[in-house]
MISEVO-568150 format. One record per residue: x, y, z of N, C-alpha, C in turn. Coordinates in steps of 0.001 Angstrom, whole numbers. Layout:
BEGIN
((X,Y,Z),(X,Y,Z),(X,Y,Z));
...
END
This chain:
BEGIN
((853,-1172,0),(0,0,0),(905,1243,0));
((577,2000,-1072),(1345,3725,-1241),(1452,4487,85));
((1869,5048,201),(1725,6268,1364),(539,6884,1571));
((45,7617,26),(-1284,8250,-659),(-2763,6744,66));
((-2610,6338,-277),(-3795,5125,385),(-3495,4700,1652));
((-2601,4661,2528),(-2504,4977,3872),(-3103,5544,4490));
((-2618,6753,3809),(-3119,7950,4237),(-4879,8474,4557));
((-5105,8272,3225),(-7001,7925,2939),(-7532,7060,3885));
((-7204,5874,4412),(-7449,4841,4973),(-7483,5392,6544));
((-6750,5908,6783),(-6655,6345,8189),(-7468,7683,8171));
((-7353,8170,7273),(-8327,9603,7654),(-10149,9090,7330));
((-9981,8462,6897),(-11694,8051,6899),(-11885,6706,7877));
((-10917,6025,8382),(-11200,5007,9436),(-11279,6188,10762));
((-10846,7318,10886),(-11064,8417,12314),(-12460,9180,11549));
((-12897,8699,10245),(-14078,9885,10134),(-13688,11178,10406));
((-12690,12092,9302),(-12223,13452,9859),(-11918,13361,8178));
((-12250,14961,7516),(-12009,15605,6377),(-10865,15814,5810));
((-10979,15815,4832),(-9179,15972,4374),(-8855,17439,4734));
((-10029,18437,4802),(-9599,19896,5067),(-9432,19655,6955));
((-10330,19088,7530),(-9403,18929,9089),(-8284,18219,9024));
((-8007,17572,8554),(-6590,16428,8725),(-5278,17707,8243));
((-6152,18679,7104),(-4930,20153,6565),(-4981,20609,7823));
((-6088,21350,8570),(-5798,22640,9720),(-4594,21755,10420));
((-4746,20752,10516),(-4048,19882,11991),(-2245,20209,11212));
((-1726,19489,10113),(-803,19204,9684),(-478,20668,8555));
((-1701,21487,8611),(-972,22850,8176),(-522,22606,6964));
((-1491,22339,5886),(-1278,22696,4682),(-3284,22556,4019));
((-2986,22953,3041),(-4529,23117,2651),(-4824,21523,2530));
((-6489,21345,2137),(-7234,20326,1679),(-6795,19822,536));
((-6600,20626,-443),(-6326,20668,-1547),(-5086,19522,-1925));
((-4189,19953,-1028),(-3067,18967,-850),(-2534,17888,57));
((-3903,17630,815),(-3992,16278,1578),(-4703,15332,-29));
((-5430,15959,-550),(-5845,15181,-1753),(-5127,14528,-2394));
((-4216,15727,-3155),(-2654,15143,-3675),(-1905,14013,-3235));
((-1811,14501,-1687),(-885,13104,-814),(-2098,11511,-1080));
((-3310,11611,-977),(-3976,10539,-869),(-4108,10038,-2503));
((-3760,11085,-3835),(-4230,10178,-4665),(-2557,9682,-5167));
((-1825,10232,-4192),(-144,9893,-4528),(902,11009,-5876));
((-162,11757,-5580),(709,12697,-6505),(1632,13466,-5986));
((1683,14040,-4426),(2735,14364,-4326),(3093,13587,-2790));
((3989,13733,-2438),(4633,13444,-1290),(5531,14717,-5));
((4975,14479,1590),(4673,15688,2025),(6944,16169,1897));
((7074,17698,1854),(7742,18249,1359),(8930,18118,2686));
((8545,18162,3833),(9247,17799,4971),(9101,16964,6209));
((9984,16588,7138),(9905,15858,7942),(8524,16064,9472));
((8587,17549,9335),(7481,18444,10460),(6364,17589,10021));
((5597,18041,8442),(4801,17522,8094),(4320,15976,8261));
((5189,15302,8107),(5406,13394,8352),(5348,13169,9713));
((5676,14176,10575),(5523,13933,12098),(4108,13868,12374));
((3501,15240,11831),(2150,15735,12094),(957,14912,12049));
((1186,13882,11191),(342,13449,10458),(634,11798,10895));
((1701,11635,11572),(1830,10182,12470),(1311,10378,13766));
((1631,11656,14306),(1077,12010,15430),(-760,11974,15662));
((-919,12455,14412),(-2544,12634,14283),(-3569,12048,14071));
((-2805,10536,13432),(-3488,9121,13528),(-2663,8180,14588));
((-1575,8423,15386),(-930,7990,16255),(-209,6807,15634));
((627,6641,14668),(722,6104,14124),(2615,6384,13934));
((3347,5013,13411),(4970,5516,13356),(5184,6099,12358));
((6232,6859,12176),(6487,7330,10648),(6911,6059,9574));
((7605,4905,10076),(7615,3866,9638),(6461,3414,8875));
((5538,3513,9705),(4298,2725,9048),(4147,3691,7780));
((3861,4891,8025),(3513,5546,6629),(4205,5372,5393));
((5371,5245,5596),(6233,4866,4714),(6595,3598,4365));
((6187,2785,4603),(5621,1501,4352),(6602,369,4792));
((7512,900,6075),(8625,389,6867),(8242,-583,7657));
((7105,-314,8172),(6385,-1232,9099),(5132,-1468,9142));
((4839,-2623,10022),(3413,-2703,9844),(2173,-2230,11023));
((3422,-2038,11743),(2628,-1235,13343),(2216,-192,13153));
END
């Protein structure tokens, strides 16, 4: 599984918007989209924290290092 479908997967298994999952990790809606359909990938490490933190989740896992 991509990063981009991870990503989707966890933000609709918490039931939360791609524009809340932006306020939290501080970038628009627009480009949580991007990350979920895999077009882009987030630009820094802050961001990759934000967003492990926010599904509680390792940075490993997002990146498809692990399965925890």
């Amino acid at each position: 599984m991509l990063f981009g479908d991870k990503l989707r997967y966890l933000r609709e298994e918490k039931g939360v918007t791609q524009k809340q999952l932006g306020e939290f990790i501080h970038v628009s809606d627009r480009v949580v989209g991007y990350y979920e359909s895999n077009n882009r990938f987030p630009k820094n490490e802050e961001t990759l924290k934000r967003i492990a933190q926010y599904f509680n989740v390792s940075i490993d896992y997002l990146l498809g290092n692990s399965n925890n």
